[in-house]
PyMOL Python script that loads the backbone (N, CA, C, O; Angstrom):
from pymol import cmd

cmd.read_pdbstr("""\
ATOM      1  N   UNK A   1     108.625  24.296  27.370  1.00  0.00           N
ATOM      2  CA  UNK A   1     107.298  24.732  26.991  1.00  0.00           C
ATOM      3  C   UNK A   1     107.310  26.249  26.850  1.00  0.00           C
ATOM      4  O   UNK A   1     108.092  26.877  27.563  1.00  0.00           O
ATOM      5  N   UNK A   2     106.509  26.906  25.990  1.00  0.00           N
ATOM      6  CA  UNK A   2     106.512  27.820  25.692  1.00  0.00           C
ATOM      7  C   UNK A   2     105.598  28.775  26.796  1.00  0.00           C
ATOM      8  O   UNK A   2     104.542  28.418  27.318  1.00  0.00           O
ATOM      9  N   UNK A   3     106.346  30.174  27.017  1.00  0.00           N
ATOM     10  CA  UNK A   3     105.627  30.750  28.160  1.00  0.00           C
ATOM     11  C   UNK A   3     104.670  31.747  27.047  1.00  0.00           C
ATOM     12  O   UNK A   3     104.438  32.933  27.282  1.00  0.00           O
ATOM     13  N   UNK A   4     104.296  31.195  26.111  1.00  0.00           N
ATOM     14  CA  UNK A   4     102.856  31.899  25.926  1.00  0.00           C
ATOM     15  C   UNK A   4     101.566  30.318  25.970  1.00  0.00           C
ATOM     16  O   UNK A   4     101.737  29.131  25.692  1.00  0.00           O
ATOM     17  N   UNK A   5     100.450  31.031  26.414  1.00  0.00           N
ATOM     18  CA  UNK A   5      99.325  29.936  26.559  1.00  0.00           C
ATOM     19  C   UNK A   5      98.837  29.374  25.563  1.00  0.00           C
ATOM     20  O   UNK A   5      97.849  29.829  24.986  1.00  0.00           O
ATOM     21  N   UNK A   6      99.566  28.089  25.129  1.00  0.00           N
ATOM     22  CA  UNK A   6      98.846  27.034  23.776  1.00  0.00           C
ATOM     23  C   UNK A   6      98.205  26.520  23.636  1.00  0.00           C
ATOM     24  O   UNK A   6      98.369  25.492  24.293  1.00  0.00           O
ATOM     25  N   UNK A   7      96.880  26.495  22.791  1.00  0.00           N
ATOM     26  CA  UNK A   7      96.269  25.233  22.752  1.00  0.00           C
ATOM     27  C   UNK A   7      95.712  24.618  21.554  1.00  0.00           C
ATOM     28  O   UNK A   7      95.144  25.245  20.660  1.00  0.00           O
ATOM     29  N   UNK A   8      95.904  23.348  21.581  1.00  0.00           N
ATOM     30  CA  UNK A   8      95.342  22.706  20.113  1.00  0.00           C
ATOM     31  C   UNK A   8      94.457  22.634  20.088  1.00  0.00           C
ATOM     32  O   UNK A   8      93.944  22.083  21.062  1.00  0.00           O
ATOM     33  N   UNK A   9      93.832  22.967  19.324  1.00  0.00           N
ATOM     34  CA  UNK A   9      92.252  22.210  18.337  1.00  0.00           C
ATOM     35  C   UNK A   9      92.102  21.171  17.386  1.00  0.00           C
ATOM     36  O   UNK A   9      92.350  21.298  16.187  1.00  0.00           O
ATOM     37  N   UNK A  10      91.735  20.248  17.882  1.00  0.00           N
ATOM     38  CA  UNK A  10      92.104  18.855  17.032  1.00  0.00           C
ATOM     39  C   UNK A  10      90.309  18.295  17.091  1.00  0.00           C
ATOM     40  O   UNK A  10      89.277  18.383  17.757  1.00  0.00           O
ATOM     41  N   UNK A  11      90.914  17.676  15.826  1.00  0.00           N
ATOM     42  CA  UNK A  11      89.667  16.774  15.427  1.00  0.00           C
ATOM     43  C   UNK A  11      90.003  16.196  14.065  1.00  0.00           C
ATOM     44  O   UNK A  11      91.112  16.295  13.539  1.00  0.00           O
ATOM     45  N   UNK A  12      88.679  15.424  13.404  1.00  0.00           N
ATOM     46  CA  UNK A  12      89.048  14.637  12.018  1.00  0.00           C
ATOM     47  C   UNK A  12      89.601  15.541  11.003  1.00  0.00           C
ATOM     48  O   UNK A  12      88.824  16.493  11.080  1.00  0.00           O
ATOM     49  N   UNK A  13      90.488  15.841  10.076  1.00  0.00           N
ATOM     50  CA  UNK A  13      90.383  16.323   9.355  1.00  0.00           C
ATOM     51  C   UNK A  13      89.565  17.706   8.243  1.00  0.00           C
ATOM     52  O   UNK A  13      89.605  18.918   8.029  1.00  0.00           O
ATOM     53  N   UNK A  14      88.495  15.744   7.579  1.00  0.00           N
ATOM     54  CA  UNK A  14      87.643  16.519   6.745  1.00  0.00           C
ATOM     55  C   UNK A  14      86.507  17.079   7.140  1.00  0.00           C
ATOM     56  O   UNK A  14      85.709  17.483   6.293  1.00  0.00           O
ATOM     57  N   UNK A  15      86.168  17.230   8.920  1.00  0.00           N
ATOM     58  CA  UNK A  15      85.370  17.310   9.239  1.00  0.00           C
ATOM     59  C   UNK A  15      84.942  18.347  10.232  1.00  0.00           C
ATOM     60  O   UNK A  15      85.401  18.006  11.322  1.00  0.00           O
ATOM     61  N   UNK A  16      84.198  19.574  10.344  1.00  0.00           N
ATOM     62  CA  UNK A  16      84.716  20.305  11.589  1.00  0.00           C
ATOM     63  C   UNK A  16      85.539  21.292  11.631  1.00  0.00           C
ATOM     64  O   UNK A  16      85.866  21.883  12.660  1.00  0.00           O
ATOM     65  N   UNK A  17      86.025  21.593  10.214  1.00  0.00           N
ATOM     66  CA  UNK A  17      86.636  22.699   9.833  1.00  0.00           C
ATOM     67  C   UNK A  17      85.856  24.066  10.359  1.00  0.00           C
ATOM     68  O   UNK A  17      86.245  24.901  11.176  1.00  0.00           O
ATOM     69  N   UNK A  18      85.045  24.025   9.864  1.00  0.00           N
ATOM     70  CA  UNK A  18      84.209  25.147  10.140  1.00  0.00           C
ATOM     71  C   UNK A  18      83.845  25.610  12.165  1.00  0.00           C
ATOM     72  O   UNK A  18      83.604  26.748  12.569  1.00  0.00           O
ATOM     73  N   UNK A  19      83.897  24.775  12.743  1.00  0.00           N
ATOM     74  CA  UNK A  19      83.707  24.760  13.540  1.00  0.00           C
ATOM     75  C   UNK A  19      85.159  25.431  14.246  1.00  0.00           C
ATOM     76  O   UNK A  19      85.349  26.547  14.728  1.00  0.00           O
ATOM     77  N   UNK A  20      86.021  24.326  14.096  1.00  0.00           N
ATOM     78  CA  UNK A  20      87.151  24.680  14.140  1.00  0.00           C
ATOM     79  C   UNK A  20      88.165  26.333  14.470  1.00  0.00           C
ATOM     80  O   UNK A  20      88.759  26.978  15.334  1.00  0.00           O
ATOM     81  N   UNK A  21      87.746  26.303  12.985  1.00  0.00           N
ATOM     82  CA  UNK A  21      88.031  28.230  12.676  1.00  0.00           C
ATOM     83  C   UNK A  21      87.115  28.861  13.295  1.00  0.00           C
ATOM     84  O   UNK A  21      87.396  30.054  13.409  1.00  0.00           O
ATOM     85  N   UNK A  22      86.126  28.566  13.748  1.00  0.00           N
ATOM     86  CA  UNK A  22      85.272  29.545  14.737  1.00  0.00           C
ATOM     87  C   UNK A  22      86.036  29.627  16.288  1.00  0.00           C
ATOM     88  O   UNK A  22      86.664  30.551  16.805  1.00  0.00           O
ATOM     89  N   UNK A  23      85.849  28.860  16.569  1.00  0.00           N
ATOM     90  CA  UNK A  23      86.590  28.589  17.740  1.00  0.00           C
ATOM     91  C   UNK A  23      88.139  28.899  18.412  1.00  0.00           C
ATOM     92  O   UNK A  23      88.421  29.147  19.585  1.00  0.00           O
ATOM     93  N   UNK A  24      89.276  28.759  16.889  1.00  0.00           N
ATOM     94  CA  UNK A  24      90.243  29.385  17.133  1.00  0.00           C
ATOM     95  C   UNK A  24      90.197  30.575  17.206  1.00  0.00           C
ATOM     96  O   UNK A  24      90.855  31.083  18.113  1.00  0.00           O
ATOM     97  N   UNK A  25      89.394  31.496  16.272  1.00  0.00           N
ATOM     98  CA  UNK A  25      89.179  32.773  16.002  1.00  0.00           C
ATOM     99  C   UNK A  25      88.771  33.352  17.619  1.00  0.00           C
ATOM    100  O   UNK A  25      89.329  34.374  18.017  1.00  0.00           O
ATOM    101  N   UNK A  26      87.975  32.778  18.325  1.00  0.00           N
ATOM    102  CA  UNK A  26      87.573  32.885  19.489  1.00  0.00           C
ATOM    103  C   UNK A  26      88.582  32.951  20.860  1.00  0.00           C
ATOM    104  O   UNK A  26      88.504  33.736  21.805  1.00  0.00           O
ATOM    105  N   UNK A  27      89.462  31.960  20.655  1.00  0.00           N
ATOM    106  CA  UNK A  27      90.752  31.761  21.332  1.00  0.00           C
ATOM    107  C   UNK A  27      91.452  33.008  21.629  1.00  0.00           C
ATOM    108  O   UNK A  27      91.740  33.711  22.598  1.00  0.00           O
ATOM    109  N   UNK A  28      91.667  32.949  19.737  1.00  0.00           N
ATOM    110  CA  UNK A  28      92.960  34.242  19.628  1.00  0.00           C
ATOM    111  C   UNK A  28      92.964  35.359  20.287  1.00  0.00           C
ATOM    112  O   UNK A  28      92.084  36.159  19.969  1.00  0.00           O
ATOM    113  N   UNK A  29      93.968  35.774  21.431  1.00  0.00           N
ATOM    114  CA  UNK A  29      94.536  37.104  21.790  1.00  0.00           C
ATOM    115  C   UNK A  29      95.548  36.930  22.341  1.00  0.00           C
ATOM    116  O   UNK A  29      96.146  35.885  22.599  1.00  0.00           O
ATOM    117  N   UNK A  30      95.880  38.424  22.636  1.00  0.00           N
ATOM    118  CA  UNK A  30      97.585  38.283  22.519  1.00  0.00           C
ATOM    119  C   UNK A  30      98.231  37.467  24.315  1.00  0.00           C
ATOM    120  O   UNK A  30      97.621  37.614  25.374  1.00  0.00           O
ATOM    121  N   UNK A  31      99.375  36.774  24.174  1.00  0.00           N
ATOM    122  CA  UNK A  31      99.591  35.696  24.648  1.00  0.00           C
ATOM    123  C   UNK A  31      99.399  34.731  24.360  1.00  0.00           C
ATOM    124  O   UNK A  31     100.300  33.914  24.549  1.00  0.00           O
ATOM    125  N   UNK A  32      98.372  34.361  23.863  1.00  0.00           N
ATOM    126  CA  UNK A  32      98.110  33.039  23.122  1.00  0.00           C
ATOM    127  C   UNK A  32      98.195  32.018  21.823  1.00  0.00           C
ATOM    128  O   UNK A  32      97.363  32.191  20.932  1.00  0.00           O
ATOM    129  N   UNK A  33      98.839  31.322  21.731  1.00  0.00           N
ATOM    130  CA  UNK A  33      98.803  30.694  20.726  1.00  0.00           C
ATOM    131  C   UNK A  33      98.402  29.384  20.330  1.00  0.00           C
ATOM    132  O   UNK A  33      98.837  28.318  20.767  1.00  0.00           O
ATOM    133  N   UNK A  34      97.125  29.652  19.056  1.00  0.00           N
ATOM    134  CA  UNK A  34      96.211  28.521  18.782  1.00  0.00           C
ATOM    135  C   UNK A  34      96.606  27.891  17.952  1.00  0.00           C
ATOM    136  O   UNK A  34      96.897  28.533  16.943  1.00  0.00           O
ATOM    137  N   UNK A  35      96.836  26.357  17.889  1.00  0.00           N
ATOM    138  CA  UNK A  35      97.216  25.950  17.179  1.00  0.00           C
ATOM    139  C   UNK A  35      96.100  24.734  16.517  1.00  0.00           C
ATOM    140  O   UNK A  35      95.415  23.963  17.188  1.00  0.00           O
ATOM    141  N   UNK A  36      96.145  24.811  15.263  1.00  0.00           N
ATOM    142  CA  UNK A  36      95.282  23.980  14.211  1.00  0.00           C
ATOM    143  C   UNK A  36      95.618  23.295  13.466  1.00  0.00           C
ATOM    144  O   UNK A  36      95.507  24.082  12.526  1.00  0.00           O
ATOM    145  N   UNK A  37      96.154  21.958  12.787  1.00  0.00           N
ATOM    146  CA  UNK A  37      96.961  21.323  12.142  1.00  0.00           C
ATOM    147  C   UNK A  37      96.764  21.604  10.547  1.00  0.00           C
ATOM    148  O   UNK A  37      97.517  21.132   9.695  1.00  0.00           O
ATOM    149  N   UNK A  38      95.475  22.565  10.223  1.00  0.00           N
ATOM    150  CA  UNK A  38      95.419  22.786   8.729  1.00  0.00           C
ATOM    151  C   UNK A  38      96.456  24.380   8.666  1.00  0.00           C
ATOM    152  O   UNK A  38      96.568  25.063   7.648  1.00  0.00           O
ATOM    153  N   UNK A  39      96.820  24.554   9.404  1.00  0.00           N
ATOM    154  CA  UNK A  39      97.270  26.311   9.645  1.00  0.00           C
ATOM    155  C   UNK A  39      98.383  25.920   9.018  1.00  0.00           C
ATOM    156  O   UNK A  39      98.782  24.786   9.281  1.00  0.00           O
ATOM    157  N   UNK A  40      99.028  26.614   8.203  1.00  0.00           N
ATOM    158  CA  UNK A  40     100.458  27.156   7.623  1.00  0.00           C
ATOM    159  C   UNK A  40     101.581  27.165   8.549  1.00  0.00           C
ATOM    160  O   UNK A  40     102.448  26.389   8.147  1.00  0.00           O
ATOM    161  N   UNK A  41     101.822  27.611   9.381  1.00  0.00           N
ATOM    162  CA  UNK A  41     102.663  28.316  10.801  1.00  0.00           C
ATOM    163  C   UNK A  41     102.341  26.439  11.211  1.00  0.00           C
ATOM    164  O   UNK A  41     103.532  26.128  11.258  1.00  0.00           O
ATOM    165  N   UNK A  42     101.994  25.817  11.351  1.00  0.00           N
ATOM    166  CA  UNK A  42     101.615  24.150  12.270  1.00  0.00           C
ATOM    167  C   UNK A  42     103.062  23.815  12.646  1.00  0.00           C
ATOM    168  O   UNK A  42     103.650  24.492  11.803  1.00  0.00           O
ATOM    169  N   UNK A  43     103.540  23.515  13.003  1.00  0.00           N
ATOM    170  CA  UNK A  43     104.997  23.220  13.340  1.00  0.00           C
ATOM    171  C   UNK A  43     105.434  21.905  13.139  1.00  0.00           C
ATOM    172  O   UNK A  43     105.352  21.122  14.086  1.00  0.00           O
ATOM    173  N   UNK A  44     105.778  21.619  12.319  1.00  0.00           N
ATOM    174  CA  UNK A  44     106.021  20.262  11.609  1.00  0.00           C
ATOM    175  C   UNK A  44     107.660  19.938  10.956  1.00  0.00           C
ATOM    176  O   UNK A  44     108.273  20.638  10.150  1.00  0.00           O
ATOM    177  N   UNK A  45     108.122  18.617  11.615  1.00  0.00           N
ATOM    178  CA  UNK A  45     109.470  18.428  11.254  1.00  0.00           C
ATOM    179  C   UNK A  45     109.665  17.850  10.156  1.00  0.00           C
ATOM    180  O   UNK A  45     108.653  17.242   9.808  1.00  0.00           O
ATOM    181  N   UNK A  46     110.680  17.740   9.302  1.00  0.00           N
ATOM    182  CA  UNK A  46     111.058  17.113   8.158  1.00  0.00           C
ATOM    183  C   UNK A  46     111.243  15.348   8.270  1.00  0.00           C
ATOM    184  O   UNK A  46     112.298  14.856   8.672  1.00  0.00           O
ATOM    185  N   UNK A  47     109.923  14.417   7.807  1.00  0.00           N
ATOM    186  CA  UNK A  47     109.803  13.167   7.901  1.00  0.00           C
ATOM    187  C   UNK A  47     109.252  12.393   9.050  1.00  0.00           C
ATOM    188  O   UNK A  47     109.364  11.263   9.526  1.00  0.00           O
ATOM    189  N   UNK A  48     108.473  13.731   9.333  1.00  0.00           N
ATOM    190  CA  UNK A  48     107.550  13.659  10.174  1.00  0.00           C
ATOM    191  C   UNK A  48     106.388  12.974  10.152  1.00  0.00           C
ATOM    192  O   UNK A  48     105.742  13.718   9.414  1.00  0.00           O
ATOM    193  N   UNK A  49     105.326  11.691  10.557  1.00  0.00           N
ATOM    194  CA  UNK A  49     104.074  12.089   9.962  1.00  0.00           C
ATOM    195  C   UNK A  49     103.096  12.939  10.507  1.00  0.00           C
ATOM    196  O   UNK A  49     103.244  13.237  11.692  1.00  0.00           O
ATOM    197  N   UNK A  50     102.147  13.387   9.911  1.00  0.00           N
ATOM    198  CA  UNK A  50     100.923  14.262  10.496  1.00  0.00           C
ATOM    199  C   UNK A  50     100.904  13.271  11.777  1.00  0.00           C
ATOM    200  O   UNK A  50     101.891  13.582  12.443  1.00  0.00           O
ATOM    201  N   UNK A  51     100.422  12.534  12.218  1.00  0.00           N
ATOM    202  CA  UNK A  51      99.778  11.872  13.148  1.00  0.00           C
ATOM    203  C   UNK A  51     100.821  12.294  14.145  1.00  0.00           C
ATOM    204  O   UNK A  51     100.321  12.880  15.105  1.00  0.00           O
ATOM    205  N   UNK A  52     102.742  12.101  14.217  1.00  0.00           N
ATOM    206  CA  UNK A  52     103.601  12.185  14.985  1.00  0.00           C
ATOM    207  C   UNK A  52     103.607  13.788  15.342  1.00  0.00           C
ATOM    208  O   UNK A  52     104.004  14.236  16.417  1.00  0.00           O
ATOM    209  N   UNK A  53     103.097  14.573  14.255  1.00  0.00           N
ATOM    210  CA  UNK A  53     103.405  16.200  14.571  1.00  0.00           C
ATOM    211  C   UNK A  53     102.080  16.677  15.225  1.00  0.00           C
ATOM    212  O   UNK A  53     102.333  17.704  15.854  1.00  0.00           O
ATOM    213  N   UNK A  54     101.058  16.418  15.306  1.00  0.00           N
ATOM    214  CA  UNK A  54     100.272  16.778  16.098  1.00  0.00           C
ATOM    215  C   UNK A  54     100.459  16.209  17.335  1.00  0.00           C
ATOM    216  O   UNK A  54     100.300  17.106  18.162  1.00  0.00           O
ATOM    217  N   UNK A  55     100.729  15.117  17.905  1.00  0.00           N
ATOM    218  CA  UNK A  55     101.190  14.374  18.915  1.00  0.00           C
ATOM    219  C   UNK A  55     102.374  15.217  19.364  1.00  0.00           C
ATOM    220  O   UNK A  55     102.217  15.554  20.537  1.00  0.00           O
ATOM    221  N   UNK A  56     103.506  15.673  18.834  1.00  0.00           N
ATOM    222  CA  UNK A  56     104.710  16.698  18.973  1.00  0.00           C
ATOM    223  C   UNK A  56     103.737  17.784  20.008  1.00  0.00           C
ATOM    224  O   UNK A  56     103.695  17.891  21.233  1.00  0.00           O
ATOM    225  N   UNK A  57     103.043  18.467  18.965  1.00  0.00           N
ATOM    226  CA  UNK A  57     102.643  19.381  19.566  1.00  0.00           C
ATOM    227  C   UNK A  57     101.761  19.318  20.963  1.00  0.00           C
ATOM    228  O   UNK A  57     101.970  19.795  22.078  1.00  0.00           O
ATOM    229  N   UNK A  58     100.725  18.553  20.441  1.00  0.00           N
ATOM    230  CA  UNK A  58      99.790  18.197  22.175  1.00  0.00           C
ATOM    231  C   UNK A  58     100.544  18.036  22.977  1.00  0.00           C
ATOM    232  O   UNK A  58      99.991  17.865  24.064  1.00  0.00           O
ATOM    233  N   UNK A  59     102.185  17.974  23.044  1.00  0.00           N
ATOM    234  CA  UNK A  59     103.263  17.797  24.365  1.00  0.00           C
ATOM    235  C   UNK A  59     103.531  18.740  25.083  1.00  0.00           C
ATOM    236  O   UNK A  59     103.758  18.771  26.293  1.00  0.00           O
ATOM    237  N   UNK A  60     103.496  19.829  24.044  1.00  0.00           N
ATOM    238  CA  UNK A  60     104.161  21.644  24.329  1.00  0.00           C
ATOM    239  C   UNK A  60     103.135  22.601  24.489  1.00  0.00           C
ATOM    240  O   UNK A  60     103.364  23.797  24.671  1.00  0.00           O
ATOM    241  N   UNK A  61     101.756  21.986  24.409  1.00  0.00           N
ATOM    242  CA  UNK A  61     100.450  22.636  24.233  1.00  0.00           C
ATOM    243  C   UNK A  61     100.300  22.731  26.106  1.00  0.00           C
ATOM    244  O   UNK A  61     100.971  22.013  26.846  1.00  0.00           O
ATOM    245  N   UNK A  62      99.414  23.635  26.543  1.00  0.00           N
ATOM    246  CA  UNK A  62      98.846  23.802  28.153  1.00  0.00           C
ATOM    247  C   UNK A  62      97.823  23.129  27.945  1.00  0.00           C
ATOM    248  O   UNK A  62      97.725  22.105  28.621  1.00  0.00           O
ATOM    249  N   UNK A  63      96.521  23.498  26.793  1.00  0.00           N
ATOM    250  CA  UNK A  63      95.734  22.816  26.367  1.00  0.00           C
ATOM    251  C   UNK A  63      95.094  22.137  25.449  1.00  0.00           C
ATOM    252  O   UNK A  63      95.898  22.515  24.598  1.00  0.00           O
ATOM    253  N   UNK A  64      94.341  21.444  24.817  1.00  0.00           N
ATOM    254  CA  UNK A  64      93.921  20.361  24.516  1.00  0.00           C
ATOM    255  C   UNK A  64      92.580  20.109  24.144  1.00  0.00           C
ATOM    256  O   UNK A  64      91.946  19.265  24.776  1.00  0.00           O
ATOM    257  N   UNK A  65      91.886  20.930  22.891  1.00  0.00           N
ATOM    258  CA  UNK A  65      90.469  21.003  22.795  1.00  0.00           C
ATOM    259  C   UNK A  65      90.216  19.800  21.774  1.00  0.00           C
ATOM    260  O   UNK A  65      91.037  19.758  20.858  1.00  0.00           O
ATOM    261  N   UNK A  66      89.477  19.065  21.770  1.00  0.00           N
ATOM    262  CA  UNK A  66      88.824  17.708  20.844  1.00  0.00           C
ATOM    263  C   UNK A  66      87.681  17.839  20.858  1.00  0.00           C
ATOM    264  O   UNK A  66      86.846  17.862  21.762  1.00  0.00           O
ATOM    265  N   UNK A  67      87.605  18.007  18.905  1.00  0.00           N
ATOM    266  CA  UNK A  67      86.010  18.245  18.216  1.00  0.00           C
ATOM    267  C   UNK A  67      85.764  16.494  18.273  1.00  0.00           C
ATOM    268  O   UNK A  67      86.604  15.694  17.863  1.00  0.00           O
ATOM    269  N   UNK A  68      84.535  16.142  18.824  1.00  0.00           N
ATOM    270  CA  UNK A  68      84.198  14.871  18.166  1.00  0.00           C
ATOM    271  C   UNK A  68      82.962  15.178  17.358  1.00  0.00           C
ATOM    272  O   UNK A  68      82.148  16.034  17.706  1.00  0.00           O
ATOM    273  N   UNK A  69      82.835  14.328  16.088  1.00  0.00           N
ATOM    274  CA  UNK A  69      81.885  14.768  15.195  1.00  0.00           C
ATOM    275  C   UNK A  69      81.471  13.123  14.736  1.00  0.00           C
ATOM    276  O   UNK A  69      81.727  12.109  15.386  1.00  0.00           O
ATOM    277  N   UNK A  70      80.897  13.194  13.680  1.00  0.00           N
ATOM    278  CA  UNK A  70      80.700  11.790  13.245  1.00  0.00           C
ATOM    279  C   UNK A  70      81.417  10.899  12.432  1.00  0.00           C
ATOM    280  O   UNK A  70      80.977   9.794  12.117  1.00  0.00           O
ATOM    281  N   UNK A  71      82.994  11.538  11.924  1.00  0.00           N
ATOM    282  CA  UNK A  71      83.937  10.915  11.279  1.00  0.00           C
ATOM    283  C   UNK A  71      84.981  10.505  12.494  1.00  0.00           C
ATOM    284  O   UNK A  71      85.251  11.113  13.530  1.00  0.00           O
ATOM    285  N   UNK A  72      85.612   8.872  11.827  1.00  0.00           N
ATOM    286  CA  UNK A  72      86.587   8.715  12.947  1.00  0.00           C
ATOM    287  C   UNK A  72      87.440   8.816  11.996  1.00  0.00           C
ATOM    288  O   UNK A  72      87.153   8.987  10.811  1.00  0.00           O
ATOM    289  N   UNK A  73      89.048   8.669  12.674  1.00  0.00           N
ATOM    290  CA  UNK A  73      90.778   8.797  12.210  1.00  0.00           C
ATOM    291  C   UNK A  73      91.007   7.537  11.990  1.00  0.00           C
ATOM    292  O   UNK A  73      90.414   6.709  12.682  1.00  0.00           O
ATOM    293  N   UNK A  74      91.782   7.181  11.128  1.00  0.00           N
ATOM    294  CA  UNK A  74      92.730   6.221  10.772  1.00  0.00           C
ATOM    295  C   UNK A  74      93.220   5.191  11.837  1.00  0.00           C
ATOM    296  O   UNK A  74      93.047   5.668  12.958  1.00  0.00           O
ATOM    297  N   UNK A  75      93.764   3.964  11.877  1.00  0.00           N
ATOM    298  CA  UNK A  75      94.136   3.362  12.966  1.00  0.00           C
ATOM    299  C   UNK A  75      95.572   3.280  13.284  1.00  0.00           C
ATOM    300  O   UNK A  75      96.580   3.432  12.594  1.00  0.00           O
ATOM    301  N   UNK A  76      95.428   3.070  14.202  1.00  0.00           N
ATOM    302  CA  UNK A  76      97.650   3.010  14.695  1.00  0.00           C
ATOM    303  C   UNK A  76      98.131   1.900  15.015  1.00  0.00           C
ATOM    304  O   UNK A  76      97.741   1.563  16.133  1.00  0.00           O
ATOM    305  N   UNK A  77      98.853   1.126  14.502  1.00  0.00           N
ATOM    306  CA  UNK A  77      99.754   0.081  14.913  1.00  0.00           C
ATOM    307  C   UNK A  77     100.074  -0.025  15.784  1.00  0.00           C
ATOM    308  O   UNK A  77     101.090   0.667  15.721  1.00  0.00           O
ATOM    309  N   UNK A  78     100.025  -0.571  17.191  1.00  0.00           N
ATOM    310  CA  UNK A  78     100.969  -0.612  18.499  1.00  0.00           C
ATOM    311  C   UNK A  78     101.742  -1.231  18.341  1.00  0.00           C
ATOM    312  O   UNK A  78     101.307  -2.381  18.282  1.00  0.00           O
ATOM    313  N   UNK A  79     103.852  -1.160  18.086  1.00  0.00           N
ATOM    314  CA  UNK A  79     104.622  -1.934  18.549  1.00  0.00           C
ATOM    315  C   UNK A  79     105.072  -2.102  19.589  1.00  0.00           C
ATOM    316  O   UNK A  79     105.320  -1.050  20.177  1.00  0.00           O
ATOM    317  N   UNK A  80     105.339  -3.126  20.191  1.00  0.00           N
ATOM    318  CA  UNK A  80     105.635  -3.733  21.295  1.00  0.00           C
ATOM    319  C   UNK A  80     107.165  -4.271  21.422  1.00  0.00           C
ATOM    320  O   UNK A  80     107.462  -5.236  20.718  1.00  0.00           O
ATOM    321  N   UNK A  81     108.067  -3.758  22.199  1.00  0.00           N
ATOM    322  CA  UNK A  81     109.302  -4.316  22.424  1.00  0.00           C
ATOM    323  C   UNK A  81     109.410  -5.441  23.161  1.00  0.00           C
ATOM    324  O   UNK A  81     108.742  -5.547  24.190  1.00  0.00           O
ATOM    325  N   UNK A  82     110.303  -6.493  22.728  1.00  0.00           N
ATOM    326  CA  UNK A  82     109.966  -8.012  23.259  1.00  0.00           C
ATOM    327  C   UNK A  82     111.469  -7.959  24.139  1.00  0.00           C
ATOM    328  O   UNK A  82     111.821  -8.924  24.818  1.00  0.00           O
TER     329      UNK A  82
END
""", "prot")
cmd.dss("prot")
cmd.show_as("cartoon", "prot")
cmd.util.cbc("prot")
cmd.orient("prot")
């Protein structure tokens, strides 16, 4: 884990953006690093999906902010090893 203080800002997508960027903007100072999954810099592996790279990250993150708004996410398959 990274010894500067991380934290994600997660929520739907199309939704909350605005909110979002307020809030990171708010975050930001030095030591810290905010992370947002629309940001450029997002840290994302090759054949990755979005869903697995934000999950990546919430691992290495200290913290953990969730917008809930009135849009929900996509659903996930649970496999099960028999």
């Amino acid at each position: 884990m990274s010894t500067e203080f991380q934290i994600f800002i997660s929520s739907t997508v199309d939704d909350l953006k605005g909110i979002r960027k307020k809030l990171a903007a708010a975050l930001e100072q030095p030591g810290r690093i905010v992370r947002c999954s629309e940001d450029p810099t997002f840290p994302v592996e090759p054949g990755m999906t979005s869903h697995d790279a934000c999950l990546a990250v919430v691992r290495r993150c200290h913290a953990f902010v969730l917008l809930i708004g009135t849009r929900f996410g996509g659903s996930i398959k649970v496999r099960t090893s028999r």
